[in-house]
KEVEX-618117 format. One record per residue (C-alpha): x, y, z. Coordinates in nm, 4 decimals. Example, Ala and Ser with C-alpha at 12.3 -4.5 7.8 and 13.67 -1.06 7.14 Angstrom:
<rs>
R        c1        c2        c3
R    1.2300   -0.4500    0.7800
R    1.3670   -0.1060    0.7140
</rs>
This chain:
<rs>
R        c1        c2        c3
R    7.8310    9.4085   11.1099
R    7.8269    9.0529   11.1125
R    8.0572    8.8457   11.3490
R    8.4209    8.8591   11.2173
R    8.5618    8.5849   11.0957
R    8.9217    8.4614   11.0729
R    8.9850    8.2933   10.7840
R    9.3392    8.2782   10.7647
R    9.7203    8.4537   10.8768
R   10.0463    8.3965   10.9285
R   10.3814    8.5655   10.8018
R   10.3126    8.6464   10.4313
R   10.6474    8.8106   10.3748
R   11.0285    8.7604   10.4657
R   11.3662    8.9657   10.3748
R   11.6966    8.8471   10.5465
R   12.0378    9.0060   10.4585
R   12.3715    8.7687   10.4771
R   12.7098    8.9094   10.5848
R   12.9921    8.6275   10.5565
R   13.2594    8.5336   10.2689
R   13.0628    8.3980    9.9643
R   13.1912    8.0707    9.8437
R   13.5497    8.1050    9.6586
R   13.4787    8.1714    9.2754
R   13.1362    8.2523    9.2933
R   13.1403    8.6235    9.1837
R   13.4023    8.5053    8.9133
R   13.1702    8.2165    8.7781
R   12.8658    8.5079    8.7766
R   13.0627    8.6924    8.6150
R   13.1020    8.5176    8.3212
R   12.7769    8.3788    8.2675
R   12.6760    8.7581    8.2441
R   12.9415    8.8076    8.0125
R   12.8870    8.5034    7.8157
R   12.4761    8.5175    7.7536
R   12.4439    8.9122    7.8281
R   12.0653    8.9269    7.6972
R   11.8983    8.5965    7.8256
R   11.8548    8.4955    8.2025
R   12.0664    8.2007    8.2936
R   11.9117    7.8395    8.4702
R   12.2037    7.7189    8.7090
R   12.2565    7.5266    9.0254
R   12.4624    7.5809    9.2661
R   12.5482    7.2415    9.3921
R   12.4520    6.9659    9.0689
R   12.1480    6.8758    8.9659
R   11.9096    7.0017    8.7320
R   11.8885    7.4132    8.7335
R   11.6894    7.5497    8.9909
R   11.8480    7.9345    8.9941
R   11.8047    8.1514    8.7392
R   12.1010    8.4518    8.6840
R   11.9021    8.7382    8.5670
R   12.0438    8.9603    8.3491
R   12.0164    9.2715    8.5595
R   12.0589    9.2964    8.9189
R   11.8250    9.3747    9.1853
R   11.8356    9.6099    9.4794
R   12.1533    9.7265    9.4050
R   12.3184    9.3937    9.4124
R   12.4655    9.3400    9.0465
R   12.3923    8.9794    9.0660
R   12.0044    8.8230    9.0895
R   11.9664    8.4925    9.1426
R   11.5675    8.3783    9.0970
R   11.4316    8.0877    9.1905
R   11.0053    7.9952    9.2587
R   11.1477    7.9606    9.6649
R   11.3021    8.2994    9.6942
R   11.5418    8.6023    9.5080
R   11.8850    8.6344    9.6042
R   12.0995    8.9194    9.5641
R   12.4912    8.8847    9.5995
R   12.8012    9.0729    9.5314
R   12.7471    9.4104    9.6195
R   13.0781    9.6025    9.7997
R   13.1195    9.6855   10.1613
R   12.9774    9.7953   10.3840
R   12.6230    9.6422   10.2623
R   12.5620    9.2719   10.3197
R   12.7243    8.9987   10.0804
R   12.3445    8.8418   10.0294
R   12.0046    8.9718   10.0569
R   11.7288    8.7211   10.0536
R   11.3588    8.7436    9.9810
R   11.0948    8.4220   10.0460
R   10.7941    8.4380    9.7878
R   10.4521    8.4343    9.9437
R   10.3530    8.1419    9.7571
R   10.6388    7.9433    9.8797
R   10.5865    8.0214   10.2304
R   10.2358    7.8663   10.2384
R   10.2948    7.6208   10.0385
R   10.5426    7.4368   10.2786
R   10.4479    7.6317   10.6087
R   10.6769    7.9459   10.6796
R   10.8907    7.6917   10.9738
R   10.9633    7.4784   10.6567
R   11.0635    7.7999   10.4333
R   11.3122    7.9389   10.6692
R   11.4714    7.6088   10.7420
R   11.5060    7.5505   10.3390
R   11.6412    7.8701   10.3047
R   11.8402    7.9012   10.5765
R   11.9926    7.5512   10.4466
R   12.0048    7.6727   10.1231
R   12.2380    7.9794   10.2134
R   12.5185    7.7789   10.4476
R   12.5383    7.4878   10.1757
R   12.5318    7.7578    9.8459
R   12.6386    8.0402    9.9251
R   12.8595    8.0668   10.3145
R   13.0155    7.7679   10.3394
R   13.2011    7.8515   10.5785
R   12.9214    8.0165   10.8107
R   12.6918    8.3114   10.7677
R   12.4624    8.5726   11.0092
R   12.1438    8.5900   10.8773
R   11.9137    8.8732   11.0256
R   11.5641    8.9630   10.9170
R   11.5573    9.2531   10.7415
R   11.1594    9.3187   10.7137
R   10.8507    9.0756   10.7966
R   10.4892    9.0950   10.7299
R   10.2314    8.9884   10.9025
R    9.8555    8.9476   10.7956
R    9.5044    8.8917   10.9307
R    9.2014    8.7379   10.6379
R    8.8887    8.8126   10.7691
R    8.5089    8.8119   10.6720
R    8.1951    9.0099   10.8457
R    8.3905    9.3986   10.8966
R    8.3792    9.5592   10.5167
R    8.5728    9.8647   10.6337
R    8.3898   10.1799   10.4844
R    8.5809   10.4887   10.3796
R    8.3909   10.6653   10.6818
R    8.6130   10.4412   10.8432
R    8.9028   10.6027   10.7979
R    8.8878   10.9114   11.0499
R    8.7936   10.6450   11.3163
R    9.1681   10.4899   11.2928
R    9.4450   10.6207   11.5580
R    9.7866   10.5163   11.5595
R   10.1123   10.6825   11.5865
R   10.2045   10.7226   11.2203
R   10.3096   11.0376   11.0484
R   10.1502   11.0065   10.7321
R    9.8195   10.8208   10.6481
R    9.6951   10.7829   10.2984
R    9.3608   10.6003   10.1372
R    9.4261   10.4334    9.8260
R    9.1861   10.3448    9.5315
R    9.2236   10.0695    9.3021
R    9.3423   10.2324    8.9776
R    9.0015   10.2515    8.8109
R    9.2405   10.2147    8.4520
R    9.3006    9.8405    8.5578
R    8.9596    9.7677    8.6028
R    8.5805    9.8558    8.6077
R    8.4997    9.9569    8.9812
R    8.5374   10.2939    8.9246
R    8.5804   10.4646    9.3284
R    8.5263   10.1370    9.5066
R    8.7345   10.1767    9.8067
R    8.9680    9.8856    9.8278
R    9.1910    9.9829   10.1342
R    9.3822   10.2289   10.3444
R    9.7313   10.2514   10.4244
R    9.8884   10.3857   10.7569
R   10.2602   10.4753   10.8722
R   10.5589   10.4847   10.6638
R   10.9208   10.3656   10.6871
R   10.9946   10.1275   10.9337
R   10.6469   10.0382   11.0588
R   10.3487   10.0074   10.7832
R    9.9633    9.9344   10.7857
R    9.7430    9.8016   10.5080
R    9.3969    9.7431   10.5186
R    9.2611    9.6276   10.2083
R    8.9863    9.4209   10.0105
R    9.2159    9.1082    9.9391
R    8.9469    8.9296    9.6705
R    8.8980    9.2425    9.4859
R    9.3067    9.2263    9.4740
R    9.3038    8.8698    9.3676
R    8.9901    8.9682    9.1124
R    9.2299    9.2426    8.9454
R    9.5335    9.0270    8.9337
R    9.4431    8.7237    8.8672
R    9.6647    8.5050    9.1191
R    9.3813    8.3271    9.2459
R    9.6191    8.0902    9.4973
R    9.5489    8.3142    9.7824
R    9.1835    8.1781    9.8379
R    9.3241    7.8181    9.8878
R    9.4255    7.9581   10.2173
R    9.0967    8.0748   10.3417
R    8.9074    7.8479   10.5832
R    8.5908    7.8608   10.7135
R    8.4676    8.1576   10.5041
R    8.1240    8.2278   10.3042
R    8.1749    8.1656    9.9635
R    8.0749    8.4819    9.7746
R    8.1829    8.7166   10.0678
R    8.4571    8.9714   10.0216
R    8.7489    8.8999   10.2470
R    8.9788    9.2104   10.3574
R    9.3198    9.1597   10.4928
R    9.5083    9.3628   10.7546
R    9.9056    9.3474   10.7146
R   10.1111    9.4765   10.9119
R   10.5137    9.5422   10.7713
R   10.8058    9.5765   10.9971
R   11.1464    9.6737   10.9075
R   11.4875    9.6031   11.0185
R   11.5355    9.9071   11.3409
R   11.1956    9.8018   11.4341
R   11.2375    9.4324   11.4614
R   11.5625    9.5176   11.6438
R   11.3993    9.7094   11.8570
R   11.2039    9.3991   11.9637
R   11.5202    9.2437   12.0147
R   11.4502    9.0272   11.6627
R   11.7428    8.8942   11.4846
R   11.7216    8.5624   11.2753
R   11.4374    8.4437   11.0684
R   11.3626    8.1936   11.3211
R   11.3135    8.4246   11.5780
R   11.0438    8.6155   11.3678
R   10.8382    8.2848   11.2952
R   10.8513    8.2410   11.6982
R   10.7513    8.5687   11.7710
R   10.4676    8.6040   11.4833
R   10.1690    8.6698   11.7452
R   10.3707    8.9106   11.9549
R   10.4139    9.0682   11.6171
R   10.0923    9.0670   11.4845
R    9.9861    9.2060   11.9255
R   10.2068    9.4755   11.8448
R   10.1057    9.5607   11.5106
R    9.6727    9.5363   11.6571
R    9.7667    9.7953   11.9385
R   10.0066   10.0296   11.7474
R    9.6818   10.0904   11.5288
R    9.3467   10.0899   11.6099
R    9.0207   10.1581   11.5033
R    8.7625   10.3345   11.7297
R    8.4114   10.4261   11.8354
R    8.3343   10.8135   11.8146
R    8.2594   10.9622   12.1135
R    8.1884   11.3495   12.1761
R    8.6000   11.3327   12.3780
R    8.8014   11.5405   12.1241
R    9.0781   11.3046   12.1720
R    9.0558   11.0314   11.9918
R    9.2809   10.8371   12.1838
R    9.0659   10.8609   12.4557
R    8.7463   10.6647   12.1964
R    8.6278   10.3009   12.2668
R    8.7888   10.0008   12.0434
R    8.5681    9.9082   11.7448
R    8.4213    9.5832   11.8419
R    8.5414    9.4951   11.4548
R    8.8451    9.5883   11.5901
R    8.8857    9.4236   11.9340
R    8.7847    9.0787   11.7767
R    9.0584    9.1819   11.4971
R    9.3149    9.1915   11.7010
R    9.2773    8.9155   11.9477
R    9.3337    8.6924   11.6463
R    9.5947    8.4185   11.6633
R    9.9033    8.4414   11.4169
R    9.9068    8.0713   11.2514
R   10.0355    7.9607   10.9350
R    9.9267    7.6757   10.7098
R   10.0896    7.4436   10.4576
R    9.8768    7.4020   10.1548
R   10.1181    7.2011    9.8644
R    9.8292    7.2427    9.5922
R    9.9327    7.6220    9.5766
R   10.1980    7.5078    9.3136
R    9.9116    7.3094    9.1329
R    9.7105    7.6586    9.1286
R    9.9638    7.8609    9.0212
R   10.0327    7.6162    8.7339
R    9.7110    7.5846    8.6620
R    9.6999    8.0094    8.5769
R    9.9943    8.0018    8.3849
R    9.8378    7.7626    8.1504
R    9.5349    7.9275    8.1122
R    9.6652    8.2962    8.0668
R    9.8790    8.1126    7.7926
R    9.5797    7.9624    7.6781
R    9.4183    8.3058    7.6293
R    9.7055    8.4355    7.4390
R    9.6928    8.1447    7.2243
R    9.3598    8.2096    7.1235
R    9.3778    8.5966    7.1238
R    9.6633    8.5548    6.8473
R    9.4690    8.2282    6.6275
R    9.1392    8.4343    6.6289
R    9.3208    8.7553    6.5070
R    9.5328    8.5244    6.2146
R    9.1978    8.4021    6.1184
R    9.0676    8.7351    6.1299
R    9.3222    8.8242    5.9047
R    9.3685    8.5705    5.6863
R    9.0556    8.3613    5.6596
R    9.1568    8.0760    5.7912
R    8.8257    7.8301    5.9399
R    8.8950    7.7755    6.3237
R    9.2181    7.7616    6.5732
R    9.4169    7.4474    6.3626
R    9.3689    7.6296    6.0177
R    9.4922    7.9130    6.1438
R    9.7747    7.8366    6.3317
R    9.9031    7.6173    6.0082
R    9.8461    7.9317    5.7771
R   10.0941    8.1251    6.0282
R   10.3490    7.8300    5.9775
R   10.5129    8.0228    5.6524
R   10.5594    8.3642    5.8365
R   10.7185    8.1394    6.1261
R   10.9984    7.9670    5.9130
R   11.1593    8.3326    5.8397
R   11.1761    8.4681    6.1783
R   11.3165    8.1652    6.2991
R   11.5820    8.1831    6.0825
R   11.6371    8.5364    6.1332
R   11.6968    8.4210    6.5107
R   11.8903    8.1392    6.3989
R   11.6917    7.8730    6.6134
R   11.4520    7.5953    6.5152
R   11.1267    7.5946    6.6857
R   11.2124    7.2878    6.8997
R   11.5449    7.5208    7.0113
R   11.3266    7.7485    7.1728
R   11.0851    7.4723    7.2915
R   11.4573    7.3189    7.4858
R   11.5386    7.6908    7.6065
R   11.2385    7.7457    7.7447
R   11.1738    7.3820    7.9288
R   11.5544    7.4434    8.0579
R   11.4205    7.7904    8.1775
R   11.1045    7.6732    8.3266
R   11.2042    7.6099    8.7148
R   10.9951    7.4202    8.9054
R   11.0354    7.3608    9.2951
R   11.0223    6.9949    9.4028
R   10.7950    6.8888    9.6698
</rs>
């Protein structure tokens, strides 16, 4: 094993739940959107402005009302006793404005929107994460970890998704409350194809697989730490991520049937005396853009090479113009011009201002 490398962490994940009273009206004004455009998400904004919210048209988590946006998803209006909000920040917003700037927008976001007159907002679940190069854990690995969990479970890759048949890509310890994941984070980024996660990694080897280590705590184990507000979990990220590095751990096999008893890994010892930062990196959004424009790219040509197929046209231009006939019908079976659902769409497109 080569020396391990840290090549980024930080909090990668953040749920809060909201208890207060929701602004006068709100659950009325929901309502009828829903009940007004039943089938089609709806762009809003809660305070003016162009729309930067978008009502689903299902709910989520049990909450019958989803509010979407690229910073976070909101759930409101479910009954007592649960919560009147439950709030998730994306990943990709997190590091793109640093995770201090993400709680502060949200955390803005829910007294001006939503509680008006005052909220309490306590973490419901945090993850924290470790990128590292030079330990490729092996699946021989995996009787060498100790930690208190009841259940332990090695996953594969789903070799239906993709073409590396049994490669190992991580385990998983724990269940519940307090969760483990080890896993090959390029081959995850290879499979989906949300490349944005590299932009994070500094001072890696290009061409080198990078596994992460995450570490999930819920809600009785947070308050257990005496961890309330989001703020106090983006304080306490390293004591986290300490916890997390000593709750599991992998070892050196020693002839000592108790494996307690077995030496740290040195993979592991470096592992864990890794410091819990967080970056900003604003071209995230740029990245992300970027892959939404070329997976529509591929569709565009996937469907112009199969109409050409079909129909003989002679390259993309011809034909996309041959298909212009069978467009005018089902356009006027939906009752909408093409530059309707060009409006729609822009409308629906939300995009989160720097």
């Amino acid at each position: 094993m080569s020396a391990l490398r840290v090549v980024a962490s930080g909090i990668d994940s953040l749920y809060a739940s909201a208890r207060g009273e929701l602004v006068n009206g709100l659950l009325q004004v929901l309502t009828e959107l829903r009940r007004i455009s039943p089938d089609a998400d709806v762009p809003l904004n809660l305070h003016g402005g162009p729309p930067d919210l978008m009502l689903r048209r299902y709910g989520w988590r049990g909450y019958p009302f989803w509010l979407s946006s690229p910073r976070y998803e909101i759930a409101v209006g479910a009954a007592d006793p649960f919560p009147a909000a439950y709030l998730q920040l994306h990943a990709a917003h997190i590091h793109s404005v640093g995770i201090e700037a993400a709680v502060h927008d949200a955390e803005a976001m829910l007294h001006r929107d939503l509680f008006p007159q005052g909220c309490r907002a306590v973490a419901s679940r945090a993850d924290v994460f470790v990128d590292e190069q030079g330990w490729i854990p092996q699946r021989e690995d995996f009787v060498l970890f100790h930690c208190r969990a009841l259940r332990r479970g090695m996953f594969d890759v789903p070799r239906q998704q993709h073409g590396y048949g049994r490669q190992l890509s991580g385990f998983t310890f724990g269940k519940g409350d307090l969760l483990a994941r080890v896993y090959n984070k390029s081959l995850e980024i290879a499979i989906s194809g949300q490349t944005w996660p590299e932009m994070l990694w500094q001072g890696g080897e290009p061409g080198q697989p990078v596994w992460r280590t995450e570490f999930q705590f819920r809600r009785p184990v947070l308050v257990a730490m005496g961890l309330n507000g989001m703020d106090d979990i983006v304080r306490h990220r390293q004591g986290l991520w300490d916890y997390g590095a000593s709750w599991l751990t992998l070892r050196t096999r020693m002839a000592d049937t108790n494996r307690a008893r077995w030496p740290l890994a040195p993979a592991w010892t470096q592992l864990a005396r890794a410091s819990l930062g967080g970056s900003a990196v604003p071209l995230i959004r740029e990245r992300i853009r970027a892959a939404n424009l070329e997976r529509l790219t591929q569709g565009l040509v996937g469907y112009g090479s199969s109409i050409e197929a079909m129909d003989g046209a002679e390259g993309l231009g011809h034909a996309l113009s041959a298909s212009v006939p069978a467009v005018q019908p089902y356009l006027a079976r939906r009752g909408a011009s093409f530059g309707d659902l060009v409006a729609a769409k822009r409308e629906q497109r939300l995009e989160v201002a720097p």
